[in-house]
C-alpha positions in Angstrom: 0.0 0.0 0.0 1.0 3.8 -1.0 0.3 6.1 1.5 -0.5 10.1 1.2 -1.7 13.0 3.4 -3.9 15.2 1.6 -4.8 18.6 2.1 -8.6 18.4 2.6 -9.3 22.2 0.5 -7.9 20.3 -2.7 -9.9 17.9 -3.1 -13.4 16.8 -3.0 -13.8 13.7 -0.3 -17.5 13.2 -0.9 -16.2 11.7 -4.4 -14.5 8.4 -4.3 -10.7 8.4 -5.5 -10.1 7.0 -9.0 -7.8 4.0 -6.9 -8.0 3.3 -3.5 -9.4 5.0 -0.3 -9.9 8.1 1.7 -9.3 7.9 5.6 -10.2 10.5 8.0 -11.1 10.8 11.5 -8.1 9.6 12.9 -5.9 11.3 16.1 -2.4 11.5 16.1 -0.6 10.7 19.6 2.9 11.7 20.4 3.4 14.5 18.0 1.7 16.6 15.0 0.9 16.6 11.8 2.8 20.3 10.6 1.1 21.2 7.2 3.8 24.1 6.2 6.2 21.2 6.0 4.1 18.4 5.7 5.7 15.7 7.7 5.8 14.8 11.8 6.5 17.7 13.9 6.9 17.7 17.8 3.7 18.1 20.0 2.2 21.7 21.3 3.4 21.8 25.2 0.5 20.2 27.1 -1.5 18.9 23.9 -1.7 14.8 23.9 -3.3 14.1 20.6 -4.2 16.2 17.5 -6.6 15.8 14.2 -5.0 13.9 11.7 -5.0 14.9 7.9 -6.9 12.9 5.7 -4.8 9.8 4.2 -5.2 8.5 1.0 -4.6 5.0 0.9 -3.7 3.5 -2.5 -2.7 -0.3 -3.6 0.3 -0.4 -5.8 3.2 -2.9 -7.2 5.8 -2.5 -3.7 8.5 -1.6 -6.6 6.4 1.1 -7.3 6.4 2.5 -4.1 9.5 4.9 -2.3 8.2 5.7 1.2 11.3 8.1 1.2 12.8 9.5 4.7 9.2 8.3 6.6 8.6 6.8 9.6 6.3 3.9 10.1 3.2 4.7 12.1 1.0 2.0 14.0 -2.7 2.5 14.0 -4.5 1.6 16.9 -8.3 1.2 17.6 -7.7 2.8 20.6 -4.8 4.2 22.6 -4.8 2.2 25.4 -2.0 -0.3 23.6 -2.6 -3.5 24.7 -5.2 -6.3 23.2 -5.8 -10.1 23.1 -3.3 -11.2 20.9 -4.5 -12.7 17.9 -3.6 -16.1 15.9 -1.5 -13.3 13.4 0.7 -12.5 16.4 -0.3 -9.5 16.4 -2.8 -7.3 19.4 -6.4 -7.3 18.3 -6.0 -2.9 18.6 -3.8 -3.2 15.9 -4.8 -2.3 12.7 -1.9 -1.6 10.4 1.0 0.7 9.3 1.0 3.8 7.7 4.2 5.5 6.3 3.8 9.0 7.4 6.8 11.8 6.0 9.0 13.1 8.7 11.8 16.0 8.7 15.3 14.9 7.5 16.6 16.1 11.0 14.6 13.0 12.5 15.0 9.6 12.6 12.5 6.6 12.8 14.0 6.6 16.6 13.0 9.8 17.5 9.5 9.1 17.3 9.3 5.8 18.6 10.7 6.9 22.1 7.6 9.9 21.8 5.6 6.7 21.3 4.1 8.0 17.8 0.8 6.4 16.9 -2.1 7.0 15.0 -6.0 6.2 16.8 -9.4 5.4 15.2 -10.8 6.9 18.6 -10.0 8.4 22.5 -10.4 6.9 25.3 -13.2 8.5 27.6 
């Protein structure tokens, strides 16, 4: 899977993209999405979680695909991190991964020790 964050004012999300699919709705936990330079940014002081961008979701050929200087984001159903685990190995929060872009002066590192995540939902 390709991933892309779109800017919501360019396009129209009512209509369904020629290949693939639109996500919204989902929080980002650990840090922000900065749209100036679109890629990861560090977290406002005090703020947990922010509105993520819409992410277009596209299948394509893996040679096709360069996920460039990005960093590998988990989605969760919830952020509470722990779940039954599953016959795949893997907790039954997990949903998948999602290359997000990040700025050159990170590293994949950097935002696994903020414990970067994206959430289908908060927990009350």
């Amino acid at each position: 899977m390709d991933f892309q964050v779109l800017d919501e004012s360019k396009i129209d999300a009512k209509k369904a993209p020629e290949d693939g699919v639109y996500i919204f709705g989902l929080f980002v936990e650990g840090c922000r999405w900065d749209e100036r330079k679109e890629a990861l940014d560090e977290s406002a002081p005090k703020v947990l979680y922010t509105d993520m961008k819409m992410i277009h979701i596209q299948p394509k050929n893996k040679s096709e695909i360069d996920y460039g200087h990005s960093y590998c984001c988990p989605v969760y159903k919830q952020a509470r991190r722990s779940g039954t685990l599953s016959t795949t190995g893997h907790s039954t929060n997990y949903v998948l991964d999602i290359y997000l872009p990040m700025q050159k002066k990170h590293s994949h590192k950097h935002w696994i020790k903020r414990g970067v995540a994206l959430l289908t939902m908060l927990s009350d």
